[in-house]
C-alpha positions in Angstrom: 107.0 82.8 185.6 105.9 79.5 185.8 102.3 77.6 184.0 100.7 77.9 187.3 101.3 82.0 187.4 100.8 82.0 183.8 97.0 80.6 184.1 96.6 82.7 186.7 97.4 85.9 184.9 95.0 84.8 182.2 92.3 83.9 184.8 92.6 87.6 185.9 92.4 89.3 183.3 89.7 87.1 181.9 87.5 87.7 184.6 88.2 90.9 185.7 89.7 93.0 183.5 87.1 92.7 180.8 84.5 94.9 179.2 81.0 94.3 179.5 79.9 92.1 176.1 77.5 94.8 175.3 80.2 96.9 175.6 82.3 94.7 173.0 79.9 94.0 170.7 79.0 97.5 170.0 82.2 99.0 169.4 83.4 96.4 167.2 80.6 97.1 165.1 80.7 101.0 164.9 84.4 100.0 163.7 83.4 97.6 161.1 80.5 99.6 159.8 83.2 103.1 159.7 85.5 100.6 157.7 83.0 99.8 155.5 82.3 103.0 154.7 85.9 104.1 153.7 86.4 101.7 151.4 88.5 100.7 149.6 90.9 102.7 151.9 90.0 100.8 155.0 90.2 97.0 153.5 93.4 96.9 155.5 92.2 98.3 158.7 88.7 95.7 158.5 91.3 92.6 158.0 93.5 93.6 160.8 90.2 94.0 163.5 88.8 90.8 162.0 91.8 88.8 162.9 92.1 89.8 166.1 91.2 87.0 168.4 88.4 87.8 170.9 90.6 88.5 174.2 93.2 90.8 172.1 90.4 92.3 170.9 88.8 93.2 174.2 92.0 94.2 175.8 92.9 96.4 173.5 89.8 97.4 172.1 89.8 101.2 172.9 93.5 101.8 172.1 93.1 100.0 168.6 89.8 102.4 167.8 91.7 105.1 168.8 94.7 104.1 166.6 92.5 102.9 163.6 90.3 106.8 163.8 93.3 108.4 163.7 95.4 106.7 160.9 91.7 106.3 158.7 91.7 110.0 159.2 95.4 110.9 158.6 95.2 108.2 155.5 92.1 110.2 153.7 93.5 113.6 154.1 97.0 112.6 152.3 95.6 110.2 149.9 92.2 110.8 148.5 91.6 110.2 145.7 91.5 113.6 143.1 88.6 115.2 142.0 87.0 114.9 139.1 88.5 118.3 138.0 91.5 117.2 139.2 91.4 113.7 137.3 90.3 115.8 134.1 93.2 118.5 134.6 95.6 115.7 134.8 93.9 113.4 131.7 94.2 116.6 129.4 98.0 117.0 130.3 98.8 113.4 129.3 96.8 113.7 126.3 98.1 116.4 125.0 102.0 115.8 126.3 101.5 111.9 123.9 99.8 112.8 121.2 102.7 112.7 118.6 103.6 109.0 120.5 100.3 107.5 120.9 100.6 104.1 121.6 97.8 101.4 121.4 98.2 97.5 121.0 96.3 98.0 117.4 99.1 100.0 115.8 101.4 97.9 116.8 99.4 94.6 116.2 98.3 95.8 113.0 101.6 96.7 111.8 102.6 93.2 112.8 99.4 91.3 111.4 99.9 93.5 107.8 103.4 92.9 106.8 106.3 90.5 108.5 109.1 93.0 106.8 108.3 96.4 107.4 106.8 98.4 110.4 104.0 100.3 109.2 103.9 103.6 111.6 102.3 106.8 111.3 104.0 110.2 111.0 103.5 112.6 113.0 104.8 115.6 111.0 106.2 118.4 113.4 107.7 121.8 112.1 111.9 121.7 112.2 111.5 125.0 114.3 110.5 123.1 116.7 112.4 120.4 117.4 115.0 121.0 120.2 117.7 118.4 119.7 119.0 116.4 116.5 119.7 112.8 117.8 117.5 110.6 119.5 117.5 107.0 120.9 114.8 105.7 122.3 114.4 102.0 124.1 111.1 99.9 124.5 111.2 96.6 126.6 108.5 94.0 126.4 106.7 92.0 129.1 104.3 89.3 127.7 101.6 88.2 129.8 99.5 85.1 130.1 96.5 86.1 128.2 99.1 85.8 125.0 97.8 82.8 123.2 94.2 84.3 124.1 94.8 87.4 121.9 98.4 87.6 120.2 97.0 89.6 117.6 97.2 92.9 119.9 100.6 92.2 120.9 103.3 93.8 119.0 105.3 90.9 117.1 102.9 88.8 118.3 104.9 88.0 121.6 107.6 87.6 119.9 109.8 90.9 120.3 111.5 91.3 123.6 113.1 94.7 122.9 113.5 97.4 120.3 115.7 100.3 119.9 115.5 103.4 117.5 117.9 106.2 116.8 117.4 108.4 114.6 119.9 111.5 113.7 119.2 114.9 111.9 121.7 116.2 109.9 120.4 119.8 108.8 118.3 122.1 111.6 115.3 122.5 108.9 115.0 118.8 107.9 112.0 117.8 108.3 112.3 114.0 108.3 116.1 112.5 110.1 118.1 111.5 107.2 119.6 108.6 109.3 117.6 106.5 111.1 118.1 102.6 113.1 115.7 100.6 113.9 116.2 97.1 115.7 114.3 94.6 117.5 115.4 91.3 119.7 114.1 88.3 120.7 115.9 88.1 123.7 119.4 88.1 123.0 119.0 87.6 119.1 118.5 90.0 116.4 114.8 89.4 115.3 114.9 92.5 113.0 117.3 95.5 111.3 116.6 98.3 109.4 119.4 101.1 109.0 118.4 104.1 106.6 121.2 106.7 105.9 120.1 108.2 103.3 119.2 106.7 99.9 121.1 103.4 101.5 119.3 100.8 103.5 120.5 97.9 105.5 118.4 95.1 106.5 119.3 91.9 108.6 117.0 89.2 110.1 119.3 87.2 112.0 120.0 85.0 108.8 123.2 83.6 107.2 123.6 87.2 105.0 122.1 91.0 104.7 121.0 92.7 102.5 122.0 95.9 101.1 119.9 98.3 98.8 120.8 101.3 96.9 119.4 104.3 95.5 115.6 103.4 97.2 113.3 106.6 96.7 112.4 108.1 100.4 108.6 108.8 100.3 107.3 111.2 101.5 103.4 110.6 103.7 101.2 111.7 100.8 99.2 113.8 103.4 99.5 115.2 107.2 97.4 115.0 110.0 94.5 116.1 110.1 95.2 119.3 112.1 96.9 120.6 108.8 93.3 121.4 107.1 94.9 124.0 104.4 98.3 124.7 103.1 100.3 127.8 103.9 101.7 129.1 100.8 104.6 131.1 103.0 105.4 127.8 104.9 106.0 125.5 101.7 109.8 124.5 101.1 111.0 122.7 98.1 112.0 119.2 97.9 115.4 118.4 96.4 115.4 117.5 93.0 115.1 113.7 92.1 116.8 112.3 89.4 116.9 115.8 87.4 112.8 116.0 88.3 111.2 119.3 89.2 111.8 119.9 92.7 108.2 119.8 94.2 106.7 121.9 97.2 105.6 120.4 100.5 103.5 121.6 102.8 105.4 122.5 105.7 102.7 123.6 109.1 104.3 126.7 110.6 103.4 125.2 113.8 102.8 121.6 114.9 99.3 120.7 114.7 97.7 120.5 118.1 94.0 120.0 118.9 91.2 122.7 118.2 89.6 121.4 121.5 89.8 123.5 124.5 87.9 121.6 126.7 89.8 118.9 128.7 86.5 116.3 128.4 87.0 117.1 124.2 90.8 116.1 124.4 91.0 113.6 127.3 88.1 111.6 124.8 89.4 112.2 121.4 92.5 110.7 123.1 91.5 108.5 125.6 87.9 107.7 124.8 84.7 107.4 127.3 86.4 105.9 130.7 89.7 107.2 131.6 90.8 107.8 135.3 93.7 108.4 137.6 94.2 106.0 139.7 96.5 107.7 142.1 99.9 108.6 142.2 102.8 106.0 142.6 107.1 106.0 142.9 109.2 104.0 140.8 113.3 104.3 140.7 112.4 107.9 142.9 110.1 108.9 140.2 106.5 110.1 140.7 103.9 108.9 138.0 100.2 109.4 137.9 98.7 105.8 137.3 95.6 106.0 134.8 93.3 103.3 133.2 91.3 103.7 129.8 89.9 101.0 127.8 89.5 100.6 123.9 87.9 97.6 121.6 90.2 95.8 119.9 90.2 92.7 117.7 91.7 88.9 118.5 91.0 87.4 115.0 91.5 88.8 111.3 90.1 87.6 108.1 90.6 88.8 104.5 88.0 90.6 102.1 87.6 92.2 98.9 88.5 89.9 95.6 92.1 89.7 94.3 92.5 92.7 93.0 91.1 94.6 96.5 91.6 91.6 99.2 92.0 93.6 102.8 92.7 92.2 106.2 90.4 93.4 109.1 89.6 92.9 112.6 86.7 92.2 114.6 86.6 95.0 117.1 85.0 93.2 119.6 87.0 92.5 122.7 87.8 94.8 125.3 91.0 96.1 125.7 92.2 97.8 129.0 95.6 100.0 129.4 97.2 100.6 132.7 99.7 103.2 132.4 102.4 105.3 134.3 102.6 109.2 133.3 105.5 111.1 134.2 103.8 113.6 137.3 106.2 115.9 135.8 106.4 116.2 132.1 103.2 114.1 131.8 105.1 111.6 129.3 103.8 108.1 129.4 106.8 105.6 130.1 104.6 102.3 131.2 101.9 100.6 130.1 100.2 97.4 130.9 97.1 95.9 128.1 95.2 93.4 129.6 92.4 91.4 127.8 88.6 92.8 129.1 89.9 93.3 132.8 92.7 94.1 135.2 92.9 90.6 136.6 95.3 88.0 136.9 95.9 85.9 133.9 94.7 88.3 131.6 97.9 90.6 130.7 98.6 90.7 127.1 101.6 92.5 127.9 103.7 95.4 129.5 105.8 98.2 127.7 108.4 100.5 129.2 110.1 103.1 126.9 112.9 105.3 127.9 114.1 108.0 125.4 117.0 110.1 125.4 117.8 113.3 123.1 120.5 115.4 123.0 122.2 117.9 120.3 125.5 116.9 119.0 128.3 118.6 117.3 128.4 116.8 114.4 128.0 113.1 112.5 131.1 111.7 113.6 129.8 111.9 117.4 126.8 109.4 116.7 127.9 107.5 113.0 129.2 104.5 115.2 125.1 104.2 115.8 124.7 104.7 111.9 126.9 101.8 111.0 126.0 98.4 109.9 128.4 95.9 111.1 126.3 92.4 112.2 127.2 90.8 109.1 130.0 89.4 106.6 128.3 88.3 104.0 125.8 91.6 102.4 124.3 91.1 99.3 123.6 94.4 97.4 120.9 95.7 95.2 120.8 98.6 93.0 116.7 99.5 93.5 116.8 101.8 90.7 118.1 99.4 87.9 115.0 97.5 88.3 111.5 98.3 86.2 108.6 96.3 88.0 106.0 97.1 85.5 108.1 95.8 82.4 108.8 92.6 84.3 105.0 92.3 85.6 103.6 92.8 81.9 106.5 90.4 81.1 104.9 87.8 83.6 101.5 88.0 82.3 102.8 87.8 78.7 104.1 84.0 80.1 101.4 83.4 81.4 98.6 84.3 78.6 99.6 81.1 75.9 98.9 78.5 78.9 95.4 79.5 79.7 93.6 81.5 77.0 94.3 81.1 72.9 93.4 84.4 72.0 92.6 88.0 73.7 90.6 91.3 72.4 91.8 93.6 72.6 91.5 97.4 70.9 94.0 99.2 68.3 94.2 102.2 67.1 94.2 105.7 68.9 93.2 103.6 72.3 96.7 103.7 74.7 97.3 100.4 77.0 97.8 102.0 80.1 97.8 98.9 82.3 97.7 94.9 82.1 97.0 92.8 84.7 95.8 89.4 85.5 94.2 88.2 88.9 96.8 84.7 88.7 99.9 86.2 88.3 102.0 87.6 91.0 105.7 88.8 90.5 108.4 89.0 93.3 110.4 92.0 92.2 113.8 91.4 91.8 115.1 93.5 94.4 112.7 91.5 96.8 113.6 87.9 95.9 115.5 87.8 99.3 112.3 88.0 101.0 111.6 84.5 100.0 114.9 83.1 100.7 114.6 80.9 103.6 118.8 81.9 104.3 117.8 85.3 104.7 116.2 84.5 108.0 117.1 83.3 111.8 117.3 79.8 111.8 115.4 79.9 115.2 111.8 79.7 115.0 110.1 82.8 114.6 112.6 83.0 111.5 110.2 80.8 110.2 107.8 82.3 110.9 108.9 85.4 109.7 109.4 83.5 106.1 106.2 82.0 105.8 104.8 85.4 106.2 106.5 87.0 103.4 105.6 84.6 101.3 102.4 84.7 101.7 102.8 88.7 101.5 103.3 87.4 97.2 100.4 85.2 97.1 97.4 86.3 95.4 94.1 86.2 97.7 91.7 84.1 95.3 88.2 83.3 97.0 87.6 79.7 96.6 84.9 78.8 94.2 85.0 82.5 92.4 86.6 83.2 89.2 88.6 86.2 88.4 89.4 87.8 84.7 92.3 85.9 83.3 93.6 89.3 81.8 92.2 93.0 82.3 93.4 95.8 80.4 93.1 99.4 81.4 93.1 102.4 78.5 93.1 106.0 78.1 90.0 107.2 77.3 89.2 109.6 73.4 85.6 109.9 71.8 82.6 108.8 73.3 84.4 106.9 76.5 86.2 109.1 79.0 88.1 105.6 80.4 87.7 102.1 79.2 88.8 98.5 80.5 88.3 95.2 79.3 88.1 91.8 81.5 88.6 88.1 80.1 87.4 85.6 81.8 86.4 82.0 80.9 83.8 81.8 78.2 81.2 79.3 80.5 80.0 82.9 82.1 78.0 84.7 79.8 75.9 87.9 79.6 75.1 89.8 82.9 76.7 86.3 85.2 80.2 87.6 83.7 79.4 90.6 85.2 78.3 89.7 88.7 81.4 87.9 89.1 83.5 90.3 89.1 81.3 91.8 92.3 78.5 94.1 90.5 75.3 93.7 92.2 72.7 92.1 89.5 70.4 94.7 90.8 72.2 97.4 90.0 72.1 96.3 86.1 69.7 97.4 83.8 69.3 96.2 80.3 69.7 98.4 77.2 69.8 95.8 74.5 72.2 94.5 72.3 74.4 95.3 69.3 76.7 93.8 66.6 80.5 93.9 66.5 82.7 92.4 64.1 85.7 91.0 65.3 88.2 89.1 62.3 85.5 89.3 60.1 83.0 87.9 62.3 79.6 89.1 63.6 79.3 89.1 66.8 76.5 90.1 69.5 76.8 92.1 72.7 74.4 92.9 75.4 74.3 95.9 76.7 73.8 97.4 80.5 73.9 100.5 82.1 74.6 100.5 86.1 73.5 104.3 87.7 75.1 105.2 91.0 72.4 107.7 92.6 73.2 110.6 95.2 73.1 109.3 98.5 71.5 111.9 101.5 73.4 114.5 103.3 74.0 113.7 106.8 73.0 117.6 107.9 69.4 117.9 108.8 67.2 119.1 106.6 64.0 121.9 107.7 61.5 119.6 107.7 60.6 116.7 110.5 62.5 113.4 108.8 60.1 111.1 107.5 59.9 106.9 107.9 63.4 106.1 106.5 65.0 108.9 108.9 66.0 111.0 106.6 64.4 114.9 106.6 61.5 115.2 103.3 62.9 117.9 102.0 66.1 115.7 101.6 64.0 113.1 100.1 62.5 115.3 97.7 65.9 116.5 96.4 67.0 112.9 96.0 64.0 112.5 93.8 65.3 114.7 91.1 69.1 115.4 91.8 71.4 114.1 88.7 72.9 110.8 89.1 76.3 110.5 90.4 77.5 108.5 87.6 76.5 105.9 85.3 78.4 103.2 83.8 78.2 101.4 80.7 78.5 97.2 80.1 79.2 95.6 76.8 79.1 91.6 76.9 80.2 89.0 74.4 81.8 86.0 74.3 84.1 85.2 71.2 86.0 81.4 71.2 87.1 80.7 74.5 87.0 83.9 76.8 83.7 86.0 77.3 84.9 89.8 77.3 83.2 92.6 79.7 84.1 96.3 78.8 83.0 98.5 81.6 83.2 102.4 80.8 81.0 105.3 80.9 79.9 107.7 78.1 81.3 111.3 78.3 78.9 112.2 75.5 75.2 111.9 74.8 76.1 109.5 71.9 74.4 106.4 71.8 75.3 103.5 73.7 75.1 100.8 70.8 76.7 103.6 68.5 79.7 103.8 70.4 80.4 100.6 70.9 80.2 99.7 67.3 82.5 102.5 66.8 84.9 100.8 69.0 88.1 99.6 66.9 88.0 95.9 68.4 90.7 93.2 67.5 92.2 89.9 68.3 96.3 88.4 68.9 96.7 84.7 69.2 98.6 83.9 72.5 100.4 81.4 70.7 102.6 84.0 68.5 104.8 85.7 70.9 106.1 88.7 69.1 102.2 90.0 68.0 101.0 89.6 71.5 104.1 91.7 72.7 103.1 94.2 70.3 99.6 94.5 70.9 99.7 94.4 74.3 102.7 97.1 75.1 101.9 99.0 77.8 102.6 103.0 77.7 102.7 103.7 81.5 102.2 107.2 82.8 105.0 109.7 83.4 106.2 109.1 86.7 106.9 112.4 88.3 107.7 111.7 92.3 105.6 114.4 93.2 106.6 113.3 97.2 109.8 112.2 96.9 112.8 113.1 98.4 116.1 111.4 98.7 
């Protein structure tokens, strides 16, 4: 056909085979206005009509509505979205089919901003009974997103784990914790971090010139269990294996996992979830089904440290929005995917992605899994016998050192008074066994090795607040007569009276006076003041019978605060003799005076400068150490 026919065609149909405008006009807008309607569904269908040129449009107007009713209608019927007893059916499955593997970027982050050596995880304890296989591996891959540098510290590793892999391996039916266990993360092809545990022998490996080998390490056991396990079960308890010739000790062993006392799905889609989970819709991946879902949590982008030395904690600021994108199995309800993105599901703000796959099985015996048990990444293993070493000796030995440089003399008490404890705020001790934490060889030469070293060393740094001054020796007793427990600070002798005090963090308006007394110390006379510091009750958070009053609380609470007991009250005694002021903090157990107790008190002084009295008067008996959770 040649241009001449060609125009002519056009002509033709241009001016003949048209639809009246009025015609045009309204239908496209009963289609727009149907699209807008559907949406989101019908986003497609409104592009496609509004780039339709005006003469495709017209031509084809009535066969397109009749396309686009037909596919809008097919489209709703097989993929609406599910109702909201639907979306809470399938919320309460997920919840409850996770709850042992919950998995937030705070754990994790946490974990990573708290200690660069060890993962800290929780346990979820589950009865042997119940467990169905007795070796598991289980694989988790990281994506990191863009938004890393925005908020690394709710990213596991801080962006700097690629991959991780555990196995662990049980070697008894009834054991309740695997007596084998791997656990190793990369950095893309590298080792970042190795921990093998068979038994009472652990290997760890950092990617550095040499491992590290320990021996005999106590396995401790969580000191409690969920909360789901509210009382023990007499009938369920099973007795640890004796440790070092101990008493064997019984545990608490739930007859059945805990599992949530909420029957309602809202209940256990929001203790798990929180306020604004959904299902998103269904998806396919590698000819899987999942249900996609979206919750949000608040998390924290910065830390900072509080408390004194003795009590310095690191905490977040729960302040910025955390949003998880996550792929359920449709089946087993299992989460394998998730996707944390910083305040919204947009591009540039993905924190990162985590994919898990786990795999269990039962096996006929060791020998079919000890190749995944075995440590062989390194020549060169350095080994340490953990129970040869006696931190608290070396510790008291540390402060010992470092007494003569800083103070000339310390009081202390003699006589039936036991030393249970000595401690000073400016001495820290890397336990032998530990020293290869510090050891720059121990670590990857790559960069987050460094990292990774600078971390543990700052892991044995004390946490001093500038400007504040801490007791350059406290000593803890045992308490007999008048003073149920006792403990004595020294700090430096320009803080007198009730300032000694307040710096070591009690509010000055929680101090009352009660006078002074005379002590004698080497023959000397020597005046303390005296102050008593009274804890009261605090009110009941149940309602009381009566209408609460201005402060919010009910007035027949308020009334029983006026004359309820104290809590406790504790006792002050503060003097300062040469160059330290002492603070003795204790409270009576008797109704014995305050002054006469404390001149009953059998005070006395050691010069720092002779070596052998100070050892003596400052031997520590530490309490009997019975490993009342341990099991190897």
């Amino acid at each position: 056909m040649n241009n001449e026919s060609e125009k002519e065609m056009q002509k033709l149909f241009e001016e003949y085979a048209t639809p009246r405008a009025e015609f045009v006009d309204t239908l496209k807008s009963r289609v727009l206005s149907e699209a807008d309607t559907h949406r989101p569904h019908s986003n497609l269908i409104t592009s496609f009509i509004m780039k339709l040129s005006p003469k495709v449009f017209q031509l084809g107007a009535v066969a397109v509505v009749a396309t686009v009713g037909i596919a809008a209608s097919t489209y709703q019927f097989w993929y609406k979205a599910p109702t909201t007893a639907e979306q809470d059916a399938i919320l309460a499955k997920i919840a409850q089919a996770n709850l042992s593997t919950k998995k937030e970027g705070t754990k994790d982050a946490t974990a990573t901003m708290l200690s660069a050596d060890e993962k800290i995880s929780a346990l979820y304890i589950r009865n042997p009974e119940e467990r169905t296989y007795n070796y598991k591996k289980t694989k988790t891959t990281y994506a990191i997103g863009d938004a890393l540098n925005r908020c690394s510290m709710m990213v596991p590793y801080q962006g700097a784990v690629s991959a991780e892999e555990y196995s662990e391996y049980y070697t008894t039916k009834d054991e309740m914790f695997p007596l084998y266990t791997k656990n190793v993360s990369y950095s893309g092809s590298n080792i970042y971090d190795y921990l093998l545990i068979a038994d009472s022998t652990q290997w760890l490996y950092k990617g550095g010139s040499y491992a590290v080998q320990l021996k005999n390490v106590e396995r401790v056991m969580p000191l409690a269990y969920m909360s789901g396990v509210a009382e023990k079960d007499e009938a369920a308890d099973v007795a640890a294996p004796p440790v070092d010739g101990t008493e064997q000790t019984l545990i608490a062993l739930p007859e059945k996992t805990p599992v949530p006392t909420d029957t309602d799905p809202k209940e256990i889609i929001k203790n798990y979830f929180g306020e604004d989970a959904k299902v998103l819709g269904t998806v396919t991946e590698n000819g899987k089904e999942y249900y996609k879902v979206q919750w949000s949590y608040m998390g924290g982008c910065t830390t900072k440290n509080e408390g004194d030395a003795s009590t310095s904690v690191t905490s977040m600021d729960f302040d910025q929005k955390i949003v998880v994108v996550a792929l359920a199995d449709s089946k087993d309800f299992s989460i394998d995917q998730e996707t944390i993105y910083l305040d919204a599901v947009k591009n540039g703000n993905m924190l990162y992605s985590r994919s898990t796959v786990e795999e269990s099985s039962t096996v006929s015996s060791f020998d079919a899994v000890k190749s995944d048990f075995t440590f062989n990444l390194s020549n060169d293993i350095r080994t340490i016998d953990a129970s040869a070493y006696k931190y608290d000796e070396e510790y008291r030995k540390a402060v010992l050192e470092y007494l003569p440089k800083n103070v000339s003399n310390v009081v202390y008490l003699s006589g039936k008074y036991t030393l249970q404890s000595l401690s000073s705020s400016y001495v820290t001790l890397v336990p032998e066994p530990q020293k290869y934490m510090i050891d720059r060889a121990f670590y990857s030469p790559l960069a987050y090795g460094q990292t990774q070293y600078n971390d543990a060393k700052d892991m044995f740094k004390p946490y001093l607040e500038e400007g504040k001054t801490y007791p350059q020796v406290h000593l803890s007793y045992n308490g007999t007569g008048a003073f149920s427990w006792l403990s004595i600070s020294e700090l430096p002798s320009q803080l007198k009276g009730i300032a000694a005090i307040t710096e070591m963090g009690i509010e000055k308006s929680s101090l009352s006076g009660k006078g002074s007394t005379t002590i004698t110390l080497n023959g000397e006379s020597v005046t303390a003041e005296l102050f008593e510091m009274t804890q009261s009750p605090v009110a009941d958070s149940a309602p009381g019978s009566s209408e609460p009053g201005d402060s919010g609380v009910a007035v027949d609470e308020v009334e029983r605060l006026k004359v309820a007991e104290p809590m406790y009250t504790d006792v002050f005694v503060v003097f300062t003799y040469k160059d330290v002021t002492v603070v003795i903090q204790s409270n009576l157990s008797t109704k014995t005076r305050l002054a006469d107790a404390v001149k009953a008190l059998p005070f006395a002084t050691v010069s720092t400068s002779d070596a052998a009295k100070l050892d003596a008067a400052l031997k520590v008996t530490y309490p009997d150490s019975k490993p009342e959770m341990l099991m190897r």
